[in-house]
N, C-alpha and C positions, 0 to 999 in steps of 0.2 A: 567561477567554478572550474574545474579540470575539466580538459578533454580527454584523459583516460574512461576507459572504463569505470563505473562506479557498483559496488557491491556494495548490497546495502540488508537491512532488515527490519523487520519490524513487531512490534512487542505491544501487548494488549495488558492495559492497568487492571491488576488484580484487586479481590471486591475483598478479601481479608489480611490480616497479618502473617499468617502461615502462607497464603498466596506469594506474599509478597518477600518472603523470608527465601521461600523457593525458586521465585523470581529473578532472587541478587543472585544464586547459584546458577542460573539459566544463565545469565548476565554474563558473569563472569567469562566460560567457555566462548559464547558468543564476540567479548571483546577482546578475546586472544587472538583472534580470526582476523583483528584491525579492518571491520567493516567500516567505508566513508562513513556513514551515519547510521543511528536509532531511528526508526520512527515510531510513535505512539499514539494506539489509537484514542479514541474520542469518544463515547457511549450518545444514541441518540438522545438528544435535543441537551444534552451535557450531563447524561446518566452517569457519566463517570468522571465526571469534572475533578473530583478530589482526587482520586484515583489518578489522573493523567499527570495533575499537578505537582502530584508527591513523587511520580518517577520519573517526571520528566528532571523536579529538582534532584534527585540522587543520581540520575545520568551524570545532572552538570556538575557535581560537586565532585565527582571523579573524570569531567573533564574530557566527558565523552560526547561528543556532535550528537545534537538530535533533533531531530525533525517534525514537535507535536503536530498531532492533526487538529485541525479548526471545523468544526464541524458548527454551519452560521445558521440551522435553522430553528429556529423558538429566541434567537439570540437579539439583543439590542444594541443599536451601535455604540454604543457607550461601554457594553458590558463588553463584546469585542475591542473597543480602544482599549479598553482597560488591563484587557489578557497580553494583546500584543503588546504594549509595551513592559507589565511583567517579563514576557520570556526577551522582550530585549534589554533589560535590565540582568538577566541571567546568563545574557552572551549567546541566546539563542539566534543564530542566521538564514534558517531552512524552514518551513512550516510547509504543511498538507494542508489546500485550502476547497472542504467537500463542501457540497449541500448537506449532508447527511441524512438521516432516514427520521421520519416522521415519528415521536415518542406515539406509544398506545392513548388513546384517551383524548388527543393534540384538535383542538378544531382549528379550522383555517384561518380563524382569527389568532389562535395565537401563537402565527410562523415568525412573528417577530421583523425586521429591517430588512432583513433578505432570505429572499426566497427561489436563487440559484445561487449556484457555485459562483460564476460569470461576476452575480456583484460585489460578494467577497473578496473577490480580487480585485478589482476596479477600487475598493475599498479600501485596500492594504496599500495599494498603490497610492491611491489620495492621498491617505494621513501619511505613509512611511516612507514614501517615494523608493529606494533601491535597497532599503537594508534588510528586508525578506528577499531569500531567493525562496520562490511560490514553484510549488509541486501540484499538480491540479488530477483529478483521476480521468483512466481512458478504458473504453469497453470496446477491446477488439471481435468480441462477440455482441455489441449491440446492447447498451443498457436496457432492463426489460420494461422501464417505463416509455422509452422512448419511439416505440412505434416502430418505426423502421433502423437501419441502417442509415438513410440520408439525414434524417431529421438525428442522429445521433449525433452524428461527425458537425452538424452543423451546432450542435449547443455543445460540442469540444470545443470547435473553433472561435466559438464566443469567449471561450474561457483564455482561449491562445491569444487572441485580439485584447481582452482585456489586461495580459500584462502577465499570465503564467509562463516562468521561466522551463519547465521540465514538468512531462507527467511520466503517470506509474499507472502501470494496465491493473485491469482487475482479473485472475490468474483465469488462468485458459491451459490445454494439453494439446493446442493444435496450432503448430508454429505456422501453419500458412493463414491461419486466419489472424493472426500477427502482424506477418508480411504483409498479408492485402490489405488491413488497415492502414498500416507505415503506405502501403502506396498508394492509396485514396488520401490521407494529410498531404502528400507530398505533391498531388494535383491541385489541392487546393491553399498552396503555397503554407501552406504546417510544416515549421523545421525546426523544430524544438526537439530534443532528446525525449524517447520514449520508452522511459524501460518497461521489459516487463515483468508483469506481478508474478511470482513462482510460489507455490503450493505445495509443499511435500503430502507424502500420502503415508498417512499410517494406521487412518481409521475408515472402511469407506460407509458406515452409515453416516456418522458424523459430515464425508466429506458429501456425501448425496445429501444431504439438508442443507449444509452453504450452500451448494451448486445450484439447486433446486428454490433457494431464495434469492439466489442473485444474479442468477440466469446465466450463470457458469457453463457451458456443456461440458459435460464427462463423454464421451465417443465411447457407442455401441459395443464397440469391442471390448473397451477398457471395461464396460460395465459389468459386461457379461465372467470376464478373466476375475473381477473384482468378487463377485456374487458368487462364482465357484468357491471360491478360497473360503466360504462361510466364517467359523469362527478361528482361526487358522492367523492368529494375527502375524505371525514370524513370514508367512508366506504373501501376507497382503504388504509390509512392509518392503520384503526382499523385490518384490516386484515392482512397488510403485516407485521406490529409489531408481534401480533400471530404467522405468518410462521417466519420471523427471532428469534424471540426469542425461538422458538421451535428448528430452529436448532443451535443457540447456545448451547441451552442444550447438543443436541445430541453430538456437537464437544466435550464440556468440562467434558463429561459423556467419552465420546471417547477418551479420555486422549490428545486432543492438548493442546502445549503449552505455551497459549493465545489467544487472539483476537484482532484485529485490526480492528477498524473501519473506514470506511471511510464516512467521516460526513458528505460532502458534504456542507461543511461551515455551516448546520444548527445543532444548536446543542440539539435542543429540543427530537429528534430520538434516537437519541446515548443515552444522560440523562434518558430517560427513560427505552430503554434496559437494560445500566448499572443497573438500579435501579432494575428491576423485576431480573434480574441474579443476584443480589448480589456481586458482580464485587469486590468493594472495601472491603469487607469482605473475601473473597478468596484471592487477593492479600496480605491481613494484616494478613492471618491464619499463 
């Protein structure tokens, strides 16, 4: 893979045809930007299986790099062989290898073959040996299942040992706790590229529900500035563009090695960050 900078993004399988019709027009804009790669997500315990499958094949059919996400748990190892070599059958080379999140209703019996990240990889690795380049995720805020901070970094590094080539943070607004992350891996000999996950702001009830299920922090301040602006969406927009774009800078001033957006299927957010960052200029330097 390149040692350039990598920009990248990422796209969630819509549940209708009008989704999906809206979708290609998102698409579209997005691939004028010549992002490294798509990525796509995954619905817990494969909620959107069909879904991922149909855009991952319309990505390839126009020949655009994409990255599905593997999300291993309810999954059987068989039904896993079976995916992965569809998408390398499709000239897929990039995948996103999560635990995923527990479907409602799921008992512990049935997590299916693996039940972390850690073996999904070890798994890809067995059967495919190097033809996945493996994206694995990182919580520079501390995933909220995992107790602490030390016990976090330590089931990353399982995933690092196991054979993942590059992870993608899960989006955060506070580049020091970025940093401090990158320099907690880098004592415990972690050197794998870590980009990180960026999150435009356009909605902030919406983004208080992610954040608040996924142990996101949104910073006091930002909250407060946020919850003023009430229903005021031109002003919640105008602002949160500012705060992202601001710390983009700070990351890519920071020496990460890329970005990754998560677009949230709208592609007018991303388009314009890209554009004030100069994105496609750095990528071509």
């Amino acid at each position: 893979m390149s040692s350039q900078p990598q920009y990248s993004v990422e796209l969630f399988p819509p549940k209708t045809a009008e989704g999906m019709a809206k979708l290609k027009l998102e698409i579209a804009q997005l691939n004028a930007l010549n992002p490294a790669y798509f990525s796509v997500t995954y619905g817990a315990g494969g909620s959107t299986r069909d879904g991922t499958l149909d855009t991952v094949a319309w990505l390839r059919e126009l020949h655009i790099d994409t990255a599905p996400h593997l999300a291993c748990i309810g999954s059987t190892r068989e039904q896993m062989r079976e995916l992965l070599h569809h998408y390398q059958q499709q000239g897929i080379r990039r995948v996103v290898a999560l635990r995923g999140d527990m479907p409602s209703g799921m008992g512990a019996g049935e997590r299916g073959a693996f039940h972390y990240a850690n073996e999904l990889v070890e798994f890809i690795r067995a059967e495919f040996g190097t033809a996945f380049h493996i994206e694995v995720a990182a919580y520079p805020e501390c995933h909220p299942q995992a107790g602490n901070p030390s016990r976090d970094l330590e089931n990353f590094k399982r995933k690092v040992d196991a054979g993942a080539d590059g992870a993608i943070t899960q989006y955060f607004y506070n580049a020091d706790a970025y940093f401090a992350f990158i320099a907690d891996c880098h004592k415990n000999a972690i050197q794998i590229p870590i980009v990180p996950g960026i999150m435009p702001i356009t909605n902030y009830t919406q983004l208080a529900r992610f954040s608040d299920g996924c142990g996101a922090e949104i910073p006091r301040w930002m909250r407060r500035r946020l919850e003023g602006f009430g229903d005021d969406v031109a002003s919640i927009r105008a602002f949160g563009h500012e705060v992202v774009l601001n710390l983009c800078r700070q990351l890519i001033a920071g020496g990460a090695p890329g970005l990754h957006f998560y677009t949230m299927n709208q592609a007018a957010t991303t388009v314009r960050l890209w554009a004030d960052l100069q994105l496609s200029e750095q990528a071509n330097a």
